[in-house]
Structures are given as structure tokens and as C-alpha cells.
N, C-alpha and C positions, 0 to 999 in steps of 0.2 A: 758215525754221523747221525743215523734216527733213532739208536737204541739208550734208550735210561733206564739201569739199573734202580729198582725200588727195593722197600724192603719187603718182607714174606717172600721170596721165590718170585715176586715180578715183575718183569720189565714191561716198559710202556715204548714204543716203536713210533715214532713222527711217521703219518703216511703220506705226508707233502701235498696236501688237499690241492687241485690247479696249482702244483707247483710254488706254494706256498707254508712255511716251518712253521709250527708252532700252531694250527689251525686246526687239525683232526689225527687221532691216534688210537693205534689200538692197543688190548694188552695180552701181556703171555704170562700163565701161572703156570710154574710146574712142582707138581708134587710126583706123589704115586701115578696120578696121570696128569698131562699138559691140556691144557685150552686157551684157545682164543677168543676174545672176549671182542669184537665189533673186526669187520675188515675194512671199509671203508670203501670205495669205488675202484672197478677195475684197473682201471691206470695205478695204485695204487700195489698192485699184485703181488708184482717181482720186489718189490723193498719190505715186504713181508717174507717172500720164500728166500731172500737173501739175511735176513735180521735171523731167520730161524738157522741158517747153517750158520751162521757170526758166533751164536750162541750153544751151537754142539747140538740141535736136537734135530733128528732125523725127521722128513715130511711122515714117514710110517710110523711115528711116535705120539703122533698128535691126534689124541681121544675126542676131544670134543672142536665145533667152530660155534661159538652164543650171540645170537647177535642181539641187540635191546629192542631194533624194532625193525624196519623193512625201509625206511628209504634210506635211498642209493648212497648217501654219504655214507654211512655206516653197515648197510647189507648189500650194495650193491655189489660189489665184487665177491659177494662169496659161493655164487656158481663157478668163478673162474678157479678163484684160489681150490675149491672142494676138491678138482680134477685132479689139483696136486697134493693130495691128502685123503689115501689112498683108505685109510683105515679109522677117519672121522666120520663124525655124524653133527648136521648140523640143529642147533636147538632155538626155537622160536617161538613166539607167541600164535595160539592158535587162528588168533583173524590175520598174522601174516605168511602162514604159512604156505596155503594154495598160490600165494603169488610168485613163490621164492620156486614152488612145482614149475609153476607156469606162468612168466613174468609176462606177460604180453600186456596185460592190464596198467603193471606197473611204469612199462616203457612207455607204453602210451599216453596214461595221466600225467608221468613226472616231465614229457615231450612239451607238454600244454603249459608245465609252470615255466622251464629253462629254454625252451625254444630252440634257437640255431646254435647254442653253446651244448646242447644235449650230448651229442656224440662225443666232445672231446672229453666234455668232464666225467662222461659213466660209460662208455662202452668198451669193451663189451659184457649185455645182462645175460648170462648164460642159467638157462633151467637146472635145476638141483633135483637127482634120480628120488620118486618120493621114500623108497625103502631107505634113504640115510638121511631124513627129515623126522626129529623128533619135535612133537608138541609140547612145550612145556608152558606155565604160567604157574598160579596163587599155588604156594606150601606144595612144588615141585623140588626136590633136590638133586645137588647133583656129589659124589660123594669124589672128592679129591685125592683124598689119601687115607690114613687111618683116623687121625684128628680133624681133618679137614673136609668141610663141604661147601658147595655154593646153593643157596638158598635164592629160590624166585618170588617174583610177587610182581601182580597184577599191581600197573602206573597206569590209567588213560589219564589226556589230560594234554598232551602235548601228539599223540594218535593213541587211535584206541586197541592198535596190536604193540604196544610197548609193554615190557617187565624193565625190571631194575632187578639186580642182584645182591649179594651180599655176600660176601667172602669169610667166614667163622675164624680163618687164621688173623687178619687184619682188623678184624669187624669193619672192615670197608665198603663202601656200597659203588656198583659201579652204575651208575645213572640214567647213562645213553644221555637223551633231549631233557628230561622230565625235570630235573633240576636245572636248568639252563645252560648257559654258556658261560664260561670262566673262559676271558679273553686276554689270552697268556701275553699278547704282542704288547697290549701293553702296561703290562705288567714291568716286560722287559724291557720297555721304552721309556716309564715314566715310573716306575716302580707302585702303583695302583693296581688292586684287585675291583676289576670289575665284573658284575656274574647278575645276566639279564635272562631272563625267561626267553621260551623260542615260539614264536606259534606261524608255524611254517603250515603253508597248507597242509592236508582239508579238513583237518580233525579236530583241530584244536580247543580247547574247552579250559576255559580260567578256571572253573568253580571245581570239577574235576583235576584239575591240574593242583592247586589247591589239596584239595584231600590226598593225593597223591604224594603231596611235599608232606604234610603233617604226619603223614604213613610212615614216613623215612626219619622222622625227628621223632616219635615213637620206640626205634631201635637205637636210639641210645648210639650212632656210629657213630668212629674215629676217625674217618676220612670218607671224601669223596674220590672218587676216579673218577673222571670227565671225559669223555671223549673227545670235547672239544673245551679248555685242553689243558692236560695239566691235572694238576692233586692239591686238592686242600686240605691241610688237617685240621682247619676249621667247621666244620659241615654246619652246624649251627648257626652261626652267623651266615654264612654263606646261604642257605636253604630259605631261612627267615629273610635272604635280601631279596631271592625272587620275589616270594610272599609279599613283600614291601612292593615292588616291583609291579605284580598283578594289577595292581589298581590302575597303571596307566594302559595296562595291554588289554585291561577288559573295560573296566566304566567310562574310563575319559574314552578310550580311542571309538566304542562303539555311538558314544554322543558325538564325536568329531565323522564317523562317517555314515551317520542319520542326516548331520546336518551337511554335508558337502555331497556325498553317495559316489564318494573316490577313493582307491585303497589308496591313490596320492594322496590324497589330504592327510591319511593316516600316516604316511611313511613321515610326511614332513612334521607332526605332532611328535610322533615317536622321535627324528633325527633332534626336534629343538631340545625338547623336554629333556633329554641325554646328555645331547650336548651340551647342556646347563650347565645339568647336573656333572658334567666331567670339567667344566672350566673352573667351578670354585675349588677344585683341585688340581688347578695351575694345567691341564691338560687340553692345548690349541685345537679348536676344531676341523684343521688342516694338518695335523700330526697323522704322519704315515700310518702309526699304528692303527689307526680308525678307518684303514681300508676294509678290513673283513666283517667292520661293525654297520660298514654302507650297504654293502650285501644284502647281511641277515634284516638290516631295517625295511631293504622294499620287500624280501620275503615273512617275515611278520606283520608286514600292513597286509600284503595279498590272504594270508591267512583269516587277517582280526574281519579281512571283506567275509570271506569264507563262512566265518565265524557269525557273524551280521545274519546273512541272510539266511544260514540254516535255521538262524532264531526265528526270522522272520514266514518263513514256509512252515514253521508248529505252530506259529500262531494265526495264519492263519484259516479261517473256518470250510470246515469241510463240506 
């Protein structure tokens, strides 16, 4: 039911984000050694430690847990899952790794963005022992097998404790946020690739995010792996449409919330400007599929706020 078979050795696992398909995933390479590639939120736990026995590979077999960055969609649950993964080591970007030690920070900031949904969508944050917390980032590897490694590299841009990977058997890159969201629902509702930037709080940075895309069109990949959701063998197209895409998430949105001073006014710029653009491709602004795109638009205007005024605290005078 969540496990798709890919090619190279790996499967991608549906982690049911709130009980929702098709929305967040993580992945399993196995070579010489296994890794997991993002966990996604606690609730999310057991459909991972059950995908792994589906698949024949013992909790004691599995070498690494990688996450791309630290919030809770994607690393939240990986204090829970580590307990049952007796002889892993988790690998992360060095500005997220004190929080994954010591999540108190994290619980409490991510408390302030999700409020009274907190608890059902991420608990429980459980602290990761630091002696099985490896740092990794820029021209870090990780060696898979005899031909094969995973390759790191420093993304801010979308937060500034993210990597992206790269897989040498696939030449795949696995993303995490930095390339955006490929939103598979509706894909499979309306047959339409759509693939928008994310700028979720509080990190977010278009021009970094930017260099960070052209970084990844640089290596020449064959696919992306998304975590939210899905694979494209297009990466190029796909990467170039964030890019395309920046311009409403940084210059218009930050003149729409200069002149209103509401992350609302920005959600409702982001929801028209979308929905536009998804009507001239015959896709209703009330089509179900556009449930998890209502989400992510109030959490990318509360960001693009974020974003605003950090600009505005450098500028200024001291």
C-alpha cells in the first residue's frame, strides 16, 4: 500500500502526511549498506518500521537515517524511529543538528507556526543520543557500496540547515524543500505537473534559494526525488519552473505585503496568481486536489512575512 518500487535499489514509502497519500515520503537505498533518506513526523513511524520488514531488511541492517533539513515534516520523527534502529547513525546539516540533540527549541518555534494541530501532526519529538549524530554538509560523502556514494552539498534557501544529495548510481538528487513541491494529487487528478517553491518559515531566502537551484542544474541530474512527492525525470524543466516561480514568492509578494503589512494579503496574492495559472489548464479552483496547495499557500505567505521583515531589521540603522 506505501511502498514503490524504483529503479537503482529504491523504494520510496508514502508516509501518509495527516493521514493523507501522496503528500510526503521517504526513501530506502540499499546497496552494500541501506539508508533512509528523510522520516517524516512521528505519527508517520510504524509505516516505515513496517515498509522495512515488507521489504526483508532487518531494523539492525540499516546504516544510515539522512535527513535534508530539520523540520518536522521531514526530520521530525527521527528521534522516534533512531530507537528502532539500533545500529544507525543519523546524518544532518550542522545548524540542525544541536536541535535533533536537543529539540526543545524546535518544539517550541514549530508550536508558534501550527498551534493546537501541533501535537496530532508531530508528536512525539524525541532527542537523538549526540554520539549517533553525524554532521555532514558541502563535498561530505557517504560511500554505499563499491561503485556507489551519496554526495552532500550545502542548499540554503528554503532554511539555512538544509543539503541536498546526490545518488552516483541514479545521478539523482534527493531535494528535501529546496527544489520545491511537485504536487502529485494533482497530477493524479487532472494529469498536470505542478512544482512550486516552498518558503515556509523562518529561513527562507529567494536569492539563496536561487543559487541553490542553479547549483543542482550544474550537475547535470537525471532525476529528482521529492519528498513531497513523487520523481521527476525531468529535473530541468522542473527546477527552471521554481526559478520561474521565484518571482512571485519574492518581488511581487514582498510589494503586496509592504503595501497591505498581512501575511493574508500575501496568501491571497499567492492563492489568485496559482489559481490562474492552474485554470488555463482546465484545473477548477475547487478541485479536491488543491487541498494540500491551501495549506502550503498560508504557510508560504507566513514565511514570505518572515522573510519581509528580516529584510527590514538589516536595513535598519544601527
Amino acid at each position: 500500500m506505501f511502498i514503490d518500487k524504483l529503479e537503482y535499489n529504491i523504494h520510496s514509502i508514502d508516509l501518509m502526511e495527516n493521514n493523507r497519500s501522496l503528500r510526503t515520503s521517504c526513501y530506502v537505498i540499499q546497496d552494500e549498506k541501506i539508508v533512509i533518506i528523510e522520516t517524516g513526523a512521528s505519527p508517520s513511524n510504524q509505516i516505515i518500521l513496517n515498509s522495512l520488514e515488507e521489504l526483508g531488511i532487518s531494523r539492525e541492517s540499516v546504516d544510515g537515517v539522512i535527513v535534508t533539513h530539520i523540520h518536522l515534516d521531514h526530520a521530525g520523527g527521527a528521534g522516534l524511529l533512531m530507537q528502532h534502529l539500533p545500529n544507525a547513525k543519523l546524518y544532518v546539516h550542522s545548524r540542525g543538528a544541536q536541535h535533533l540533540i536537543n529539540p526543545d527549541k524546535l518544539i517550541s518555534s514549530s508550536r508558534l507556526v501550527y498551534g493546537e494541530k501541533f501535537d496530532k501532526m508531530f508528536s512525539p519529538i524525541l532527542a537523538i543520543p549526540e554520539e549517533r549524530v553525524v554532521i555532514t554538509g558541502e563535498g561530505d560523502r557517504f560511500q554505499l557500496g563499491t561503485n556507489r556514494e551519496l554526495l552532500f552539498y550545502d542548499c540554503p534557501g528554503h532554511a539555512l540547515h538544509h543539503i541536498f544529495i546526490l545518488d552516483t548510481a541514479s545521478n539523482g538528487i534527493f531535494t528535501g524543500d529546496t527544489a520545491g513541491i511537485l504536487y502529485r494529487e494533482i497530477k493524479e487528478h487532472h494529469n498536470f505537473e505542478l512544482c512550486l517553491p516552498t518558503s515556509t518559515p523562518t529561513q527562507f531566502d529567494p536569492e539563496s534559494m536561487k543559487d541553490s537551484l542553479n547549483r543542482m542544474l550544474q550537475l547535470s541530474p537525471e532525476r529528482i526525488y521529492y519528498t513531497h512527492y513523487g520523481i521527476s525525470e525531468c529535473p530541468v524543466d522542473k527546477i527552471n519552473e521554481v526559478i520561474n516561480w521565484l518571482d512571485l514568492f519574492s518581488n511581487k509578494s514582498v510589494e503586496q505585503y509592504k503595501k497591505y503589512k498581512s501575511w493574508e494579503s500575501v496568501a491571497d496574492l499567492l492563492r489568485q496568481e496559482i489559481h490562474k495559472y492552474l485554470y488555463k489548464y482546465g484545473i477548477p479552483t475547487d478541485s479536491p486536489a488543491l487541498d494540500s496547495l491551501e495549506l502550503d499557500i498560508f504557510l508560504n505567505a507566513q514565511g514570505i512575512e518572515s522573510y519581509v521583515k528580516r529584510l527590514e531589521r538589516q536595513d535598519k540603522p544601527k
